[in-house]
N, C-alpha and C positions, 0 to 999 in steps of 0.2 A: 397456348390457346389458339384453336384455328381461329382464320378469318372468315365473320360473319358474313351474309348474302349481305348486300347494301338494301335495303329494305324499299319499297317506291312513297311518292311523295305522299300517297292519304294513308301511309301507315307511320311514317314520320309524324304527321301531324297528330294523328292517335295519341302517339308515344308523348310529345309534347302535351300534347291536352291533359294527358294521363301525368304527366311530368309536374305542368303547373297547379293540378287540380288535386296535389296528393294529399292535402291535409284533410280533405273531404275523406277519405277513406275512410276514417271512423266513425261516418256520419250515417252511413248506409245500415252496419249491421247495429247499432242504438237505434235507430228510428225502425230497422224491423224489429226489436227486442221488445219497443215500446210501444208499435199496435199492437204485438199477440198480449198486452196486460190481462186486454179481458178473456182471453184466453188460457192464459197460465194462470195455475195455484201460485201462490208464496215460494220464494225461495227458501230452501233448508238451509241449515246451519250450514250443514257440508258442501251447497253450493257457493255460499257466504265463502268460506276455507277455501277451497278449492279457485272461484274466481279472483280474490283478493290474493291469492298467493300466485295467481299468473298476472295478475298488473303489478305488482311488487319489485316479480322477476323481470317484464318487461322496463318497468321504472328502471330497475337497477341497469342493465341493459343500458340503456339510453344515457343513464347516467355516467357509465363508461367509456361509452362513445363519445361522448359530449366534454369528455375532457381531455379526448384527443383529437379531435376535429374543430371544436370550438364551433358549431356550427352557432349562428344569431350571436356570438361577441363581437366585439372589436378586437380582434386577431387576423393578421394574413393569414389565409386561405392557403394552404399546400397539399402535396400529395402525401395522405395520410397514410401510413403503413406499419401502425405499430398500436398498441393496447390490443382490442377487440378485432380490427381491421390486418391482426398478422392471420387470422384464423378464417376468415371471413371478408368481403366485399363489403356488405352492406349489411351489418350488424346492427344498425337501428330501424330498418324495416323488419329485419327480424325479431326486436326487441316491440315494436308499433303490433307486430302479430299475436303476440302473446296478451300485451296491451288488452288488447281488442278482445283477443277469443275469451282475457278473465272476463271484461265487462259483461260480456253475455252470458257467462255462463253465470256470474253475480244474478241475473234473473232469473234465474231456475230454469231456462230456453236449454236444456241440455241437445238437443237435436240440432241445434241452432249453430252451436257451437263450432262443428266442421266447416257449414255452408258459411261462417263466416273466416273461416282457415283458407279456404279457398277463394275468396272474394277478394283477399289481402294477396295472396300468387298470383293471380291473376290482372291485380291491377298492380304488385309493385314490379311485377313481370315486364309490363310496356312502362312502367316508370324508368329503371331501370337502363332501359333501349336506350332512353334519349340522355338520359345522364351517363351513361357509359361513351356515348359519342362524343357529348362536350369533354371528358377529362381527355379522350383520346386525343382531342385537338389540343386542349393547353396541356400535356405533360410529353403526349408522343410516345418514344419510346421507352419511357422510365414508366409510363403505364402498363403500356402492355407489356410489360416482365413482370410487374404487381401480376397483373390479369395471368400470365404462365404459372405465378406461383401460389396466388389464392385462390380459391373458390367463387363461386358467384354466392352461392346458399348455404353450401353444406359444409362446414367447420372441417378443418385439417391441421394438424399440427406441422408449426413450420419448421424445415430442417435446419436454419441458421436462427439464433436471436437478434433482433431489430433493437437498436441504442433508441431509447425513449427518454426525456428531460420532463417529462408532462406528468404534473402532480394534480390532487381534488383542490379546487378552489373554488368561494363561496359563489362566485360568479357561475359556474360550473352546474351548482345545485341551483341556481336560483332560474335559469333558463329550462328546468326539467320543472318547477312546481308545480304547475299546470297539470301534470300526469295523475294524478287520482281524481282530478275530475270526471275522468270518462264513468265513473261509478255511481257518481248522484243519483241517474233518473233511475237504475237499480237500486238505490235506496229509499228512496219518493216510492215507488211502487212497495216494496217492503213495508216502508214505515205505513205507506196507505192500506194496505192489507191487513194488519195488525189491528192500525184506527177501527176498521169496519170488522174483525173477528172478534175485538173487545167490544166495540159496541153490540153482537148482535148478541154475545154472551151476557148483557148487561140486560138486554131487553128483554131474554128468553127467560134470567132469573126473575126479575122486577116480573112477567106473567107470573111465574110459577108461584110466587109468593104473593100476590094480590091474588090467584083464582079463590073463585070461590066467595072471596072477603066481599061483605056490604061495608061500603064505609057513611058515617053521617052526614047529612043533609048540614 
């Protein structure tokens, strides 16, 4: 991998901001899914399918990662190069992408769905900058030969197999449950949609069937 330009201090600080601020990412394209409500019809089945099988794949994703990186356990920290990360750099932000674009597309926001593919690039883009600099400082040159031999994004198969010891543990799965939350407020919205298409189906019979009728005093 050549060597990057050294970037100046207010794009460093970006990168950092972008760095500490990552968990907000999923927060931007939810809260756009969630004003266009009254905008959008219901989601369809096939949105339902369709978005639920990209958080699934993202879940699993993460969940792979997560049992060789051990990220939030109590495990040393090392330089990971094996499960997901022989193929890939950073396989849980591409696992948080997928995440993300099922959630919206769970609201039926099919248009939505791209501009939020690219909101995830572009912010894990400067993520990224500043956590590729901290590993360079603590690992040095055992990094950047990772960084020669994997990708940043796009998946490659690796010419040699990497020795892994790292099996699923309940600890493992218990650090990812939190992942199908990102789906509620597309269900809220669903399930509120339905409320008010039953009710107004209820109201328009209840006319049809009183027109007409006098009833007693």
């Amino acid at each position: 991998m050549p060597p990057e330009q050294e970037p100046s201090s207010v794009v460093k600080a970006i990168y950092r901001l972008a760095y500490d601020g990552r968990a907000l990412v999923f927060l931007a394209p939810l809260v756009l899914a969630t004003l266009l409500i009254p905008r959008v019809t219901s989601a369809t089945v096939g949105a339902w399918l369709v978005g639920g099988g990209l958080v699934v794949l993202g879940w699993s994703g993460r969940i792979w990662s997560q049992i060789h990186i051990g990220y939030r356990l109590p495990a040393r920290m090392s330089l990971t190069t094996c499960g997901p990360y022989r193929f890939l750099r950073n396989p849980i932000y591409v696992a948080n992408t997928c995440v993300i674009a099922g959630a919206v597309t769970a609201f039926g926001c099919w248009w939505a769905v791209p501009v939020a593919v690219l909101w995830c690039a572009a912010f894990y883009s400067a993520v990224v900058r500043h956590e590729e600099a901290r590993l360079r400082a603590w690992h040095g040159r055992a990094y950047l030969t990772y960084c020669n031999d994997v990708a940043r994004w796009l998946p490659r198969i690796p010419a040699d197999p990497v020795r892994c010891d790292h099996t699923l543990s309940p600890r493992s799965l218990l650090a990812e449950v939190q992942v199908p939350i990102v789906l509620i407020p597309a269900g809220v919205k669903t399930l509120g949609f339905s409320v008010l298409a039953i009710g107004s189906l209820l109201t328009r019979s209840w006319a049809l069937l009183t027109q007409g009728r006098s009833w007693p005093l």
